[in-house]
KEKOLTOR-13999 format. One record per atom (N, C-alpha, C): residue number from 1; x negated, y, z; residue in one letter; atom name. Coordinates in Angstrom, 1 decimal, decimal comma. Each point is the difference from the previous one (the first is absolute). Layout:
! KEKOLTOR-13999
n: NUM | x: X | y: Y | z: Z | res: A | atom: CA
...
! end
This chain:
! KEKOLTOR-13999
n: 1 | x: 61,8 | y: -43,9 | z: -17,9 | res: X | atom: N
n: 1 | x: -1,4 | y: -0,1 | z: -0,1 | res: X | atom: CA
n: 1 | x: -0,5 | y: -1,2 | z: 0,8 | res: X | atom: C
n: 2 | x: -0,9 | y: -0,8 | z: -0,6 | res: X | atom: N
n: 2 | x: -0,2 | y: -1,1 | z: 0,4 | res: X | atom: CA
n: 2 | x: -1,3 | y: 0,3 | z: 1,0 | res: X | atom: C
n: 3 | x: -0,5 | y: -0,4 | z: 1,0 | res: X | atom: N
n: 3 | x: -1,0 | y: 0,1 | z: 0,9 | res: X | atom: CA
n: 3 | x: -0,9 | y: -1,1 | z: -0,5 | res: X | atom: C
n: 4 | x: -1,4 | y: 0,7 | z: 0,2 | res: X | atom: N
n: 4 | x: -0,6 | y: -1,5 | z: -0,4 | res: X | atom: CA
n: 4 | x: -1,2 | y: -0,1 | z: 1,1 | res: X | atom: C
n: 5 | x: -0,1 | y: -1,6 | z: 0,1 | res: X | atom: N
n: 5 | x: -1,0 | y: -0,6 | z: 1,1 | res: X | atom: CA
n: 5 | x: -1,0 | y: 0,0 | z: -0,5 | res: X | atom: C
n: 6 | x: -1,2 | y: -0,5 | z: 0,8 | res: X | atom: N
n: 6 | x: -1,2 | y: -0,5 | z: -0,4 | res: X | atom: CA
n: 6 | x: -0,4 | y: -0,9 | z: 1,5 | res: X | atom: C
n: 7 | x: -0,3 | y: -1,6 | z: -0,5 | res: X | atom: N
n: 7 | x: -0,2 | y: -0,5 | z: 1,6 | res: X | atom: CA
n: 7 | x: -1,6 | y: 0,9 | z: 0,1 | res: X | atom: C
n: 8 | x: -0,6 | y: -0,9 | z: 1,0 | res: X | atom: N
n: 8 | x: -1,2 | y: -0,1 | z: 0,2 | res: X | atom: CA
n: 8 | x: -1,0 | y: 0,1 | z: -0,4 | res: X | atom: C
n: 9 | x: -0,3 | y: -1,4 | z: -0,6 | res: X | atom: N
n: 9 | x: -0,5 | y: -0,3 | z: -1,1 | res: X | atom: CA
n: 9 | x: -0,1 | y: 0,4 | z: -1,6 | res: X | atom: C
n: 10 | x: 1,1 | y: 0,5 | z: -0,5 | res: X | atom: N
n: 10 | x: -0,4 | y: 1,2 | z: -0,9 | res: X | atom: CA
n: 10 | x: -0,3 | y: 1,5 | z: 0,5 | res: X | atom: C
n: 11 | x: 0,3 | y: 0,6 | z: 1,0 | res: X | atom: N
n: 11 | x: -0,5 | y: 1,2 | z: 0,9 | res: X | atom: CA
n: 11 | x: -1,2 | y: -0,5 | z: -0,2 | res: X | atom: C
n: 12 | x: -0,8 | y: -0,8 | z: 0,4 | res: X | atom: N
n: 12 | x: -1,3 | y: -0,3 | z: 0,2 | res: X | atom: CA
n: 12 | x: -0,8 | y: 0,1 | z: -1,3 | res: X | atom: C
n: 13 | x: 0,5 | y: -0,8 | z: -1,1 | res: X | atom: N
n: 13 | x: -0,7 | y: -0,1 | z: -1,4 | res: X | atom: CA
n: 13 | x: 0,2 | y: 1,6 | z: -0,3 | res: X | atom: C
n: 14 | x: 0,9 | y: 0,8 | z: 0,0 | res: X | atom: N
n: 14 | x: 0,2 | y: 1,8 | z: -0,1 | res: X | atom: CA
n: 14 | x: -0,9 | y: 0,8 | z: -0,1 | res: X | atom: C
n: 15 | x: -0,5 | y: -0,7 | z: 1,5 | res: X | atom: N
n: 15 | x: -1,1 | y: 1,2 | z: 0,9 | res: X | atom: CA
n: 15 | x: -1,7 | y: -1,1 | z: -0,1 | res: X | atom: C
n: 16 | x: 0,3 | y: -0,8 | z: -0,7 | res: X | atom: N
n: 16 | x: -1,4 | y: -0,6 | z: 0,3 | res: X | atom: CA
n: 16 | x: -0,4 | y: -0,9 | z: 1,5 | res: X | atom: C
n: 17 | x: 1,0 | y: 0,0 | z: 0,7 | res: X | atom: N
n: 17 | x: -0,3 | y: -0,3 | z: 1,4 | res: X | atom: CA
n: 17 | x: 0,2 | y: -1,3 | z: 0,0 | res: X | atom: C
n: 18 | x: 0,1 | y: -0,1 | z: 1,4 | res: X | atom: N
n: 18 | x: 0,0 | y: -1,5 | z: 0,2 | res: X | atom: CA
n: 18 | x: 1,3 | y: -0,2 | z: 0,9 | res: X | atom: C
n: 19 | x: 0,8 | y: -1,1 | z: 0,2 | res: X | atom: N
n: 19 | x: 0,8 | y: -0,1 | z: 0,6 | res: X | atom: CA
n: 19 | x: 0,5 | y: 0,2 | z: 1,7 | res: X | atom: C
n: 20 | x: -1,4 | y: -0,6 | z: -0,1 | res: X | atom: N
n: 20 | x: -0,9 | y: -0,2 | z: 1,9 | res: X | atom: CA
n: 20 | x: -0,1 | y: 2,1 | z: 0,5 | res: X | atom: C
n: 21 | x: -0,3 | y: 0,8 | z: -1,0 | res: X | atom: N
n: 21 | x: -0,3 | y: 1,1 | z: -0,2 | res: X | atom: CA
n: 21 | x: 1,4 | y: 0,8 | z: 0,1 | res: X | atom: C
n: 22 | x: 1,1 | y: -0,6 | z: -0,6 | res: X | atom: N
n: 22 | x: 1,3 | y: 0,7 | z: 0,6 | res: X | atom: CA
n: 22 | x: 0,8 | y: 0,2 | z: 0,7 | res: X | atom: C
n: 23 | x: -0,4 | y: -2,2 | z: 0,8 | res: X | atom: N
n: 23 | x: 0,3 | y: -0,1 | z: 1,2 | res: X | atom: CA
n: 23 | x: -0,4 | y: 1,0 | z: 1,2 | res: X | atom: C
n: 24 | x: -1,3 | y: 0,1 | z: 0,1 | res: X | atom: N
n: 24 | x: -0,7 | y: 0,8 | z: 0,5 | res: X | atom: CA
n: 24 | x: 0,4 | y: 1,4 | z: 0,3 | res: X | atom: C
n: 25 | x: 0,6 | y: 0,8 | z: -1,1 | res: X | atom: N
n: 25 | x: 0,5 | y: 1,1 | z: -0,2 | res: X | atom: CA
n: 25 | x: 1,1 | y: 0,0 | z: 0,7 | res: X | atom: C
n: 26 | x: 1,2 | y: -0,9 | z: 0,0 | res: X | atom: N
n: 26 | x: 1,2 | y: 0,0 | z: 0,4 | res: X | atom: CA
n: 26 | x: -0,5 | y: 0,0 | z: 1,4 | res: X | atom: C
n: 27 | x: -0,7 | y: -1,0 | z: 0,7 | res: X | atom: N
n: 27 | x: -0,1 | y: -0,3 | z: 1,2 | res: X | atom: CA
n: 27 | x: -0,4 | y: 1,4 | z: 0,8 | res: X | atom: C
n: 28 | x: -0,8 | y: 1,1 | z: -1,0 | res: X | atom: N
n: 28 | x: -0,9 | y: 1,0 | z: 0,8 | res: X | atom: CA
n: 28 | x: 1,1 | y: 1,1 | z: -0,5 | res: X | atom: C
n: 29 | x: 1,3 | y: -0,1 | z: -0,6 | res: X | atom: N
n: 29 | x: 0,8 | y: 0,7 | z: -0,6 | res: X | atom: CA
n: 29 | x: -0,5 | y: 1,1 | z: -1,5 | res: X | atom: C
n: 30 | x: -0,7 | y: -0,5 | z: -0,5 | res: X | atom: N
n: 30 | x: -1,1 | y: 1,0 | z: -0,8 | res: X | atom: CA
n: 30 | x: 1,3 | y: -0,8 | z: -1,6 | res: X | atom: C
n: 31 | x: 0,0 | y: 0,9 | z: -0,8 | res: X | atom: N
n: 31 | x: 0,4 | y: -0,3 | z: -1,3 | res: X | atom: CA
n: 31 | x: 1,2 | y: 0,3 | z: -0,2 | res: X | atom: C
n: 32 | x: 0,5 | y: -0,5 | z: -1,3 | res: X | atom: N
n: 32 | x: 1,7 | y: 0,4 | z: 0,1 | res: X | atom: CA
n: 32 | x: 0,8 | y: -0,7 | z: 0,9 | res: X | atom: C
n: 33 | x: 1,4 | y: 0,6 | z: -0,1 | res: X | atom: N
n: 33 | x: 1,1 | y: -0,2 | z: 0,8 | res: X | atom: CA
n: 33 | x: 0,2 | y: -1,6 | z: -0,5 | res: X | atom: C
n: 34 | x: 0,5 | y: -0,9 | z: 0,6 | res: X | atom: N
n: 34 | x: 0,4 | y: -1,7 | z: -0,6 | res: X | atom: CA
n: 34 | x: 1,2 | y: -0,6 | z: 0,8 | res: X | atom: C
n: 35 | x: 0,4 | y: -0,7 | z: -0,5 | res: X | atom: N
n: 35 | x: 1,0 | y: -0,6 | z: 0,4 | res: X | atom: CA
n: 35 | x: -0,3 | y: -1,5 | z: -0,1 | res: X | atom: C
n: 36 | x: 0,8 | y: -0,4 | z: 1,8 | res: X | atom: N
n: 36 | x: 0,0 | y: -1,4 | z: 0,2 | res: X | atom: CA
n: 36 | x: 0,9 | y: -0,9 | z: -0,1 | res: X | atom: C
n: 37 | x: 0,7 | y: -0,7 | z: -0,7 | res: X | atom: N
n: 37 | x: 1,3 | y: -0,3 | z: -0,2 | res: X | atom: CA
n: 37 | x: -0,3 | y: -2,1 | z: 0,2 | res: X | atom: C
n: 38 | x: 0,7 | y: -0,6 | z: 0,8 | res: X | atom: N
n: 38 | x: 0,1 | y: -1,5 | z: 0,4 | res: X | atom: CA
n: 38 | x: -2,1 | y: 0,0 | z: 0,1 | res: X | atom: C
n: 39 | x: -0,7 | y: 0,4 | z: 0,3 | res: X | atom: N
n: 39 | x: -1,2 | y: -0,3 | z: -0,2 | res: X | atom: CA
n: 39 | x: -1,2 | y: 0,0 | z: -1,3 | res: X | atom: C
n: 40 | x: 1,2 | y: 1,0 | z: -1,2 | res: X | atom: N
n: 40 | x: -0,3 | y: 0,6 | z: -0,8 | res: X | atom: CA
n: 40 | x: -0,7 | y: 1,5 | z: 0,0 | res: X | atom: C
n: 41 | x: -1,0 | y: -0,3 | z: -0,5 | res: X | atom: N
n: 41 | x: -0,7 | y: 2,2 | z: 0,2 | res: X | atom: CA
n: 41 | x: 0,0 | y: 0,1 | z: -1,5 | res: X | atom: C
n: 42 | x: 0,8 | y: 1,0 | z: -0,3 | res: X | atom: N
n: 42 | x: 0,1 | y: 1,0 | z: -1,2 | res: X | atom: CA
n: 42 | x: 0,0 | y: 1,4 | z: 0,0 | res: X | atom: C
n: 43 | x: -0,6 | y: 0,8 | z: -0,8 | res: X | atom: N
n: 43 | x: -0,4 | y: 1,3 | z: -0,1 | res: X | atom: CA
n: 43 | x: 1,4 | y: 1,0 | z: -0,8 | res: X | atom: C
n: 44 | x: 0,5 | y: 0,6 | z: 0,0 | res: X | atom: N
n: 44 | x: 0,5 | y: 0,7 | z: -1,2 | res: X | atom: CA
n: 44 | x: -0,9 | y: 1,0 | z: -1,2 | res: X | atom: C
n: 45 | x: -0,1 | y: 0,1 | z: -0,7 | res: X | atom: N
n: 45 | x: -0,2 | y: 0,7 | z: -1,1 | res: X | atom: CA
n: 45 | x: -0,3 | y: 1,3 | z: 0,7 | res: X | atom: C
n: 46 | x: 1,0 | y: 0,4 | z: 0,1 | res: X | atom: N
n: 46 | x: -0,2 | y: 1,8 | z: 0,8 | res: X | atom: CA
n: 46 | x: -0,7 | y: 0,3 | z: 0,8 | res: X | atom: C
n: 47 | x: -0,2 | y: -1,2 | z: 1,0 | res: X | atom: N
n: 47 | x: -0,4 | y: 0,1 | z: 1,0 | res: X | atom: CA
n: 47 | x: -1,8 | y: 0,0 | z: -0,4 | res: X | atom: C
n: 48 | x: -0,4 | y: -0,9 | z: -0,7 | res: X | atom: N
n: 48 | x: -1,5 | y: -0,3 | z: -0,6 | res: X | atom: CA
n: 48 | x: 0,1 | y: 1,1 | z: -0,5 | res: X | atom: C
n: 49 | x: 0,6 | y: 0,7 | z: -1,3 | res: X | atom: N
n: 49 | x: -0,5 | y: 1,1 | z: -0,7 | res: X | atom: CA
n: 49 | x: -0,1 | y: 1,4 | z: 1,3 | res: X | atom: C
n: 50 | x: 0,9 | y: -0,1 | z: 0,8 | res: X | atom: N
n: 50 | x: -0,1 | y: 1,4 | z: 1,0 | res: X | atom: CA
n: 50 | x: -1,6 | y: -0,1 | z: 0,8 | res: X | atom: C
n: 51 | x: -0,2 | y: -1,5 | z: 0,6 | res: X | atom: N
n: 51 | x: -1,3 | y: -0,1 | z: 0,7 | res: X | atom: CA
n: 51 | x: -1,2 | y: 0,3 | z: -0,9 | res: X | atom: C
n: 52 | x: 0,1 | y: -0,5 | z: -1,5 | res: X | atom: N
n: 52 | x: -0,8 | y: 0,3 | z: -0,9 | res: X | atom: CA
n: 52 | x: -0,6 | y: 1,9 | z: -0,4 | res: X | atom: C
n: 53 | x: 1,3 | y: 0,9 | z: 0,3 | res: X | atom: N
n: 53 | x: -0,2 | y: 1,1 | z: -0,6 | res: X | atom: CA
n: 53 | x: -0,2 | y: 0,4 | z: 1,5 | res: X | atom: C
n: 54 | x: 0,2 | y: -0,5 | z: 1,4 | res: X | atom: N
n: 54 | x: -0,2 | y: 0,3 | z: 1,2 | res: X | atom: CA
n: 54 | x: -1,5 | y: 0,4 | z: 0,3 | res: X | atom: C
n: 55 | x: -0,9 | y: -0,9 | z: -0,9 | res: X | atom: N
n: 55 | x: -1,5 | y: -0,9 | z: -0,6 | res: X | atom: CA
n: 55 | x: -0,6 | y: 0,8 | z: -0,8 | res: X | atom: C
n: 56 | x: 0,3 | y: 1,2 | z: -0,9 | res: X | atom: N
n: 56 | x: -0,4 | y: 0,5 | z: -0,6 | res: X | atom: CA
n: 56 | x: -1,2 | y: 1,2 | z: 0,5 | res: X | atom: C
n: 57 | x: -0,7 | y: 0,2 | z: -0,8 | res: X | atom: N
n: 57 | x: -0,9 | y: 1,1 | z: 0,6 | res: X | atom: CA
n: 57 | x: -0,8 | y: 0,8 | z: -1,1 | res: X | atom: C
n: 58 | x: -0,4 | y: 0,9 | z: 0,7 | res: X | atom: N
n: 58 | x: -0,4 | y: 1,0 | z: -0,8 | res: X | atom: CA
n: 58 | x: -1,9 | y: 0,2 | z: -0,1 | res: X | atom: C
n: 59 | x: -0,2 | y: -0,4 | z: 1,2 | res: X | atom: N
n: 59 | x: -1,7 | y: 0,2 | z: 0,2 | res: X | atom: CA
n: 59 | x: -0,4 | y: -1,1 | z: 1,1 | res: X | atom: C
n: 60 | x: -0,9 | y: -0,2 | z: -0,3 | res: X | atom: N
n: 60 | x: -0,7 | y: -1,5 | z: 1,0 | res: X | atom: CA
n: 60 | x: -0,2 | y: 0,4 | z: 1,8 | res: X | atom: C
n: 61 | x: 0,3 | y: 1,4 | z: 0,0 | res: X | atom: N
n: 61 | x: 0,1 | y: -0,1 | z: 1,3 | res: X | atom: CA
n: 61 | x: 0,9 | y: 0,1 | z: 0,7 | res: X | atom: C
n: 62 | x: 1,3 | y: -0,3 | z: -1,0 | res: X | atom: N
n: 62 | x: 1,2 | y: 0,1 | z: 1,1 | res: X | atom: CA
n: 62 | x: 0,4 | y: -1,6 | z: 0,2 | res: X | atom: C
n: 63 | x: 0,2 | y: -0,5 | z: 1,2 | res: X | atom: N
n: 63 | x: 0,6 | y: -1,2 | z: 0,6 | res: X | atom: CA
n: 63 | x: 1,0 | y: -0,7 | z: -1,1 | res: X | atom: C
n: 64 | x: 0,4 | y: -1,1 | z: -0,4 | res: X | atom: N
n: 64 | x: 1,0 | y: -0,5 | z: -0,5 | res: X | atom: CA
n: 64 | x: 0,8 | y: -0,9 | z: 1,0 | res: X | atom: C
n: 65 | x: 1,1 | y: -0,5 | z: -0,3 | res: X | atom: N
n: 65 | x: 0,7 | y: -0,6 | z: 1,1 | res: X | atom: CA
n: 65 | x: -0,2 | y: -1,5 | z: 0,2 | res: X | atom: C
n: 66 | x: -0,6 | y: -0,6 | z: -1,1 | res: X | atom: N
n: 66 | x: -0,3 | y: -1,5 | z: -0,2 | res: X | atom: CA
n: 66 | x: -1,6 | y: 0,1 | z: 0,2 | res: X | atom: C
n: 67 | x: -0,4 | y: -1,2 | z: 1,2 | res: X | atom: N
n: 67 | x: -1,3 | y: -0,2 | z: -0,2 | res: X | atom: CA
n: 67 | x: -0,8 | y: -0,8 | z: -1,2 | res: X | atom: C
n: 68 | x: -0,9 | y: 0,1 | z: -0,4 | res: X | atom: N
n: 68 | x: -0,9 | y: -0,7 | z: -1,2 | res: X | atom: CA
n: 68 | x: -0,4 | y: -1,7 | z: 0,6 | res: X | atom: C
! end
C-alpha cells in the first residue's frame, strides 16, 4: 500500500486555511501529526483524515480540537 503525502500548501487549499495558519498550529502543536524530513513538512493521509474525524461533532456545544 502506497502512503500518501500532502505538503503544506495543499493541506492548506483542503481546509481553506492559510499557510501562516498551519505554521501556527504546528508551533502551538494543534492539528495533525507531520513530518519533517531535510526541512521538508509533510502530512500523511491518515494522519489528516484521523485529526479530521478527531474534529467531528455532534452539537455546537461540544469543543472541537482545531481552533476557527
Amino acid at each position: 500500500m502506497d502512503v500518501v503525502h500532502l505538503n503544506q500548501k495543499q493541506l492548506a487549499a483542503r481546509w481553506r486555511r492559510s499557510e501562516a495558519c498551519l505554521e501556527r498550529w504546528r508551533s502551538e502543536g494543534i492539528g495533525p501529526k507531520f513530518l519533517k524530513l531535510c526541512g521538508r513538512v509533510l502530512y500523511r493521509q491518515v494522519d489528516i483524515e484521523a485529526f479530521e474525524e478527531s474534529c467531528l461533532a455532534t452539537s455546537t456545544s461540544v469543543r472541537v480540537a482545531a481552533p476557527t
